[in-house]
N, C-alpha and C positions, 0 to 999 in steps of 0.2 A: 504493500500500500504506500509506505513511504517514497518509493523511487516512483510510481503512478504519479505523485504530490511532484516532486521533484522535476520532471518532464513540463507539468504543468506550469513552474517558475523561472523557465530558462530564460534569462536578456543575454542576448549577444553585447559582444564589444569585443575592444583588439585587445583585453587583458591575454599574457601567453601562459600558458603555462607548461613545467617540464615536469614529468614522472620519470627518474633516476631510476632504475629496477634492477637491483644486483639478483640476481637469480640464486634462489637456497642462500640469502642473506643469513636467515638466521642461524646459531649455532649451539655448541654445548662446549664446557669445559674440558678439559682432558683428566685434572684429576679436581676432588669435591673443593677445594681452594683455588681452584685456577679459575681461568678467564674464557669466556669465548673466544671463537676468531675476530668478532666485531672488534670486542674488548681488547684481545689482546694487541691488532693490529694500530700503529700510528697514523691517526686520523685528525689532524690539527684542523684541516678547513670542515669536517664534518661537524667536531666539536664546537669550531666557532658557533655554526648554524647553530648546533643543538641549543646552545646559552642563548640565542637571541632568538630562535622560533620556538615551534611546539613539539614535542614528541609523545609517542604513543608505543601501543604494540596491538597489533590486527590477528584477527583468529581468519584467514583465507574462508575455511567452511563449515566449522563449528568447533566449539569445546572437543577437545580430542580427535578427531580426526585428522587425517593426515592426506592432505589433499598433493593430486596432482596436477602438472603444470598448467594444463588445458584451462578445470577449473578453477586454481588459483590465479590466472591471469584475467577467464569473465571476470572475476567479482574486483580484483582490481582498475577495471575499465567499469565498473559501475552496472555488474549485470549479475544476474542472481545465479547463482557457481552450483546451482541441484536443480533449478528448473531447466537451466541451457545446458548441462550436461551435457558433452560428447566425446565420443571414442576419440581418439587422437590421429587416428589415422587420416579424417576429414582435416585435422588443423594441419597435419604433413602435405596434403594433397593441396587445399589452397596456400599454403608457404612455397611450395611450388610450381605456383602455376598451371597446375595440370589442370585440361580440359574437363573439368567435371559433370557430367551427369546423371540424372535421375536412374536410380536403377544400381551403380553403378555400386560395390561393396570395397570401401577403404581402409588398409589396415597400418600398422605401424608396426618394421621390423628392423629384430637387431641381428646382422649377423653375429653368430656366434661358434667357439668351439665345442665341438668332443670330442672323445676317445674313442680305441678300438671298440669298446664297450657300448660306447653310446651314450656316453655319461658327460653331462656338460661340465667342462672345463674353465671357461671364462664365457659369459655371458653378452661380453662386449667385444670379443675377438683380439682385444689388448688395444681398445678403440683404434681399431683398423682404421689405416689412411683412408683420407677421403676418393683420392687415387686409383687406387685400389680396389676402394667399393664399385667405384663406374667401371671396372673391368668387370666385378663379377654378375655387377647387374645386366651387362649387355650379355655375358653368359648366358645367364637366367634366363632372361629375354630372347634367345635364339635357342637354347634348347627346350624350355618347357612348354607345354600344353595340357591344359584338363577338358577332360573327359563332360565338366560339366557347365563348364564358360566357355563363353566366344572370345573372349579373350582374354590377357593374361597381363599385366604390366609391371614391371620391376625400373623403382626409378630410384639411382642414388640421394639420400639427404644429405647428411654429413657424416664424417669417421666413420663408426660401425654399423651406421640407421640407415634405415630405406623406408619406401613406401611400397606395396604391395597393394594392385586395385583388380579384384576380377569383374569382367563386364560381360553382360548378356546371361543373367540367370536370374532366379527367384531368389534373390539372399536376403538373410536377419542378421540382424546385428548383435544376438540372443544366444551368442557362445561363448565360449569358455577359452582362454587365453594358452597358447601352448608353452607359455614360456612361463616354469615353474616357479623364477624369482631367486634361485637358490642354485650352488653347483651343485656337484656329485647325483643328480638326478638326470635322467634323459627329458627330454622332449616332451610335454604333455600330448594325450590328446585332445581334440578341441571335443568337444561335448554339449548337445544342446542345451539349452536351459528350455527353453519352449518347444512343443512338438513343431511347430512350424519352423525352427532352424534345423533339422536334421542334415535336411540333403545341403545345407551352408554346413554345415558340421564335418560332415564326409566329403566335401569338397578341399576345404581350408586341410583337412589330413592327408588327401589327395594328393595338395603342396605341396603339406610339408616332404612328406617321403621324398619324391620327384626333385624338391630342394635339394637335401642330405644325397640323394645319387648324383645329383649334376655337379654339387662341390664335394663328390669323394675323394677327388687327387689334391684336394688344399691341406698344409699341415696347421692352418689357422683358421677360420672364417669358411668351416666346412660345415654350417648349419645356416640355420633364420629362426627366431623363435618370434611368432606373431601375436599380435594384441592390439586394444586401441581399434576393437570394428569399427567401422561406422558409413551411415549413406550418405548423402546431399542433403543439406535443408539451409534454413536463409534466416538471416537476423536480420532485426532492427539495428539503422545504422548507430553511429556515434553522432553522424549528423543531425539526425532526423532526432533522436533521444534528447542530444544534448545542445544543439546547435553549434557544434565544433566542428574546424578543420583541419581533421589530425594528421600527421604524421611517424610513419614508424620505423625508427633504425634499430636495426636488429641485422644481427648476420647470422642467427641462425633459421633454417627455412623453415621449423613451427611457430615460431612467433612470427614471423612474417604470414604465417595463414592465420594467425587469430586476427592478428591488425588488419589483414584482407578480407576475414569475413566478416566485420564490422566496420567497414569502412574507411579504414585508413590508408591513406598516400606508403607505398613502400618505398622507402631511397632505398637504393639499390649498392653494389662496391661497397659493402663495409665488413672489412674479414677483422683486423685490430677493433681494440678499446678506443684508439689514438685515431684510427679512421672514423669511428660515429663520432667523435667527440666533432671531429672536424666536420662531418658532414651535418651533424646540427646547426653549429654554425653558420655553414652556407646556405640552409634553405629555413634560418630561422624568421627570417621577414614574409617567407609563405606563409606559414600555418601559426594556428592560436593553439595546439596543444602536442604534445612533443615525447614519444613512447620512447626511450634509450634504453637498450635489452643489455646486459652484460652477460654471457652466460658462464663464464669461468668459473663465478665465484662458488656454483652450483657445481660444477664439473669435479672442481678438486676436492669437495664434500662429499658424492658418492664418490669418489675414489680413497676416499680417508685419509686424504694431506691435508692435516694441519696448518700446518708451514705455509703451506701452497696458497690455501686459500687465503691466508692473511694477508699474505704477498699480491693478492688480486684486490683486495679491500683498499689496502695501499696505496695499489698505483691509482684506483679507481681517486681516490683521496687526493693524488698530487696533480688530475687534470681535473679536478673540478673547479680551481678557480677558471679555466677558461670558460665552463658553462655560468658561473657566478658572474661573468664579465659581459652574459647578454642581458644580464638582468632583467630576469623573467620575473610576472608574477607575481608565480605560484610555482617552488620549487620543490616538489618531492620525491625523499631520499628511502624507496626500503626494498625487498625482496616479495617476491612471491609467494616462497610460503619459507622453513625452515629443512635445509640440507645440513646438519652437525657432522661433521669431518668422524667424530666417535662414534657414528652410527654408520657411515659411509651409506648415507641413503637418506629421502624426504622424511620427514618428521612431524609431529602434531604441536607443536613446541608457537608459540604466537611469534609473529615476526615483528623486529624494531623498524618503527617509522619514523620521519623524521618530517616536520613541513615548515617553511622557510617561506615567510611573507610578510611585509610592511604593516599587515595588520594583526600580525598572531597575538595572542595572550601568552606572556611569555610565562614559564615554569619553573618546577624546581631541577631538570634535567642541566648536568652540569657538562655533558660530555652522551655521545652519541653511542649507546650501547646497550644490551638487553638488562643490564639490571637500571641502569639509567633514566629509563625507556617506561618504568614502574611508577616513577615518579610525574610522569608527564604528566599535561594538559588533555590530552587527546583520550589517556584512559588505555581501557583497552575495548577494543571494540572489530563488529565486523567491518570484515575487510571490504564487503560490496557499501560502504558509507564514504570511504577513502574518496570517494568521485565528488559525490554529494559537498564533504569539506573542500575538497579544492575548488572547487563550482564559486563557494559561496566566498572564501576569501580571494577570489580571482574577480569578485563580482558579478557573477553570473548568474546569480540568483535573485529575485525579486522577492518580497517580502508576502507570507501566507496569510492567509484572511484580513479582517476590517483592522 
């Protein structure tokens, strides 16, 4: 009801605003006295903000759960992360471009290894170059065929990910994930959940076999474990919701399909930190609202580097006075949901935010960090609201009843 309200208040103007988005910001201590990676990491221009704006902590999609990135980024963009629910493989599929159609069943896969056994090894293939993948996909693509699609399509994402789309069948999206989430296990199989995904059941196992013989001679990236169903469907823009014209740099190709299926401008050529930083820059005089994806800081978390990812927060920390230098706004600093290095994997943990504008109410938050973060202004709240406060200290909101 409240985002219904919300819709209904929107005034345009050329206030801009920047959503910073360290991907799995949030984290965990290594031992019961230690620090996060937020924490531990040196973050002087963060901390400035923290002293002179607001900060918070956002639950992405409820008390304890542990969301993934698809819905942790609707509810960021101002969209409800259980109603718009989707498989991942639709937000692969528009990050890429690909020709999409009604009908069509999209999945989201990782190459991955196993043994002589069958026993999965590494999950991510030792996140196989991106190189590499476009060799095995055009393999894929030239050797396989089912039995019960017209057609078949393997299209590189990035490092170990792909996309997988079969077209020309009766498919659900009401199956069960062949990738078991864990090593030392083989391969699931995909299983209906509805009587009506069967022959989508036996199809996707189909695959997979047909995958596993076509990359038998790889000693790496001799699997795919599939997940992330999903078909076609269509959102309300960003535009039309919010009156905004956003922008989104991101260099990896699912956040580029979320920012595409809601309406946002994709700048294109951004592989570095130090390339979006720069390409905001350049087309910051186009747009009023401004998506910057980090995805590192996430990467080195399911990988369980410490070090690593502090080392991401960092640099992220030493080029942000160039985005402080367009003087946006409405500048906000957080993650999508919580990657902790100690879990090596997403988490239910609330994520620190940070908002940074001429008219915050400023706090007791002395320094930008998850216990810090306790003390704010902002509270702790959901994450599909984050829109809503930026809206309103950007001035983009009108004032509700008499």
């Amino acid at each position: 009801m409240e985002m219904e309200i919300l819709e209904q208040l929107i005034v345009k103007n050329d206030k801009k605003i920047i959503f910073l988005i360290m991907d799995g910001l949030g984290g965990l201590p290594q031992s019961p006295d230690g620090q996060t990676e937020l924490e531990a990491a040196a973050t002087p221009n963060m901390d400035r903000l923290a002293i002179a704006g607001t900060c918070g902590l956002l639950d992405p999609v409820g008390y304890g759960i542990t969301p993934g990135s698809g819905p942790a980024h609707f509810a960021l963009f101002g969209y409800d992360p259980v109603k718009l629910n989707v498989g991942r493989g639709l937000l692969s599929a528009a990050g890429l471009g690909f020709p999409m159609a009604a009908g069509d069943l999209y999945m989201r896969a990782n190459f991955a290894t196993i043994d002589k056994k069958g026993l999965i090894t590494d999950r991510r293939a030792g996140r196989l170059a991106t190189e590499k993948n476009e060799l095995l996909c055009k393999k894929l693509q030239n050797d396989i065929r089912l039995s019960s699609a017209k057609e078949v399509f393997f299209l590189t994402e990035k490092e170990h990910r792909a996309l997988v789309v079969l077209r020309g069948g009766k498919w659900s999206e009401q199956i069960t994930e062949t990738d078991p989430q864990k090593t030392g296990l083989p391969p699931a199989q995909a299983q209906a959940i509805v009587p009506e995904a069967v022959s989508t059941a036996a199809a996707v196992n189909e695959l997979s076999g047909k995958i596993i013989k076509a990359l038998s001679g790889e000693d790496k990236a001799n699997s795919m474990l599939l997940r992330g169903y999903a078909k076609y469907q269509l959102f309300p823009s960003m535009a039309d919701r919010f009156g905004l014209n956003p922008l989104a740099v991101a260099g990896y190709p699912m956040y580029k399909g979320i920012a595409r299926l809601l309406g946002m401008t994709i700048a294109e050529d951004t592989e570095t930190i130090e390339d979006e930083i720069k390409m905001l820059g350049a087309k910051y005089k186009d747009y009023d609202y401004f998506f910057v994806h980090i995805k590192a800081t996430d990467s080195r978390g399911e990988d369980g580097k410490f070090d690593d990812k502090v080392k991401v927060i960092e640099k992220v920390d030493s080029l942000l006075p160039q985005i402080c230098a367009l003087n946006p706004d409405v500048l906000v600093i957080t993650g999508d949901h919580s990657t902790p290095a100690a879990m090596a994997g997403h988490s239910w943990h609330p994520v620190p935010v940070l908002l940074a504008a001429k008219n915050c109410r400023p706090d007791l938050a002395t320094s930008f960090g998850e216990r810090t973060c306790l003390s704010g202004g902002l509270g702790r709240m959901p994450m599909k609201y984050l829109m809503s406060v930026a809206l309103a200290h950007a001035g983009k909101l009108q004032k509700f009843g008499a």
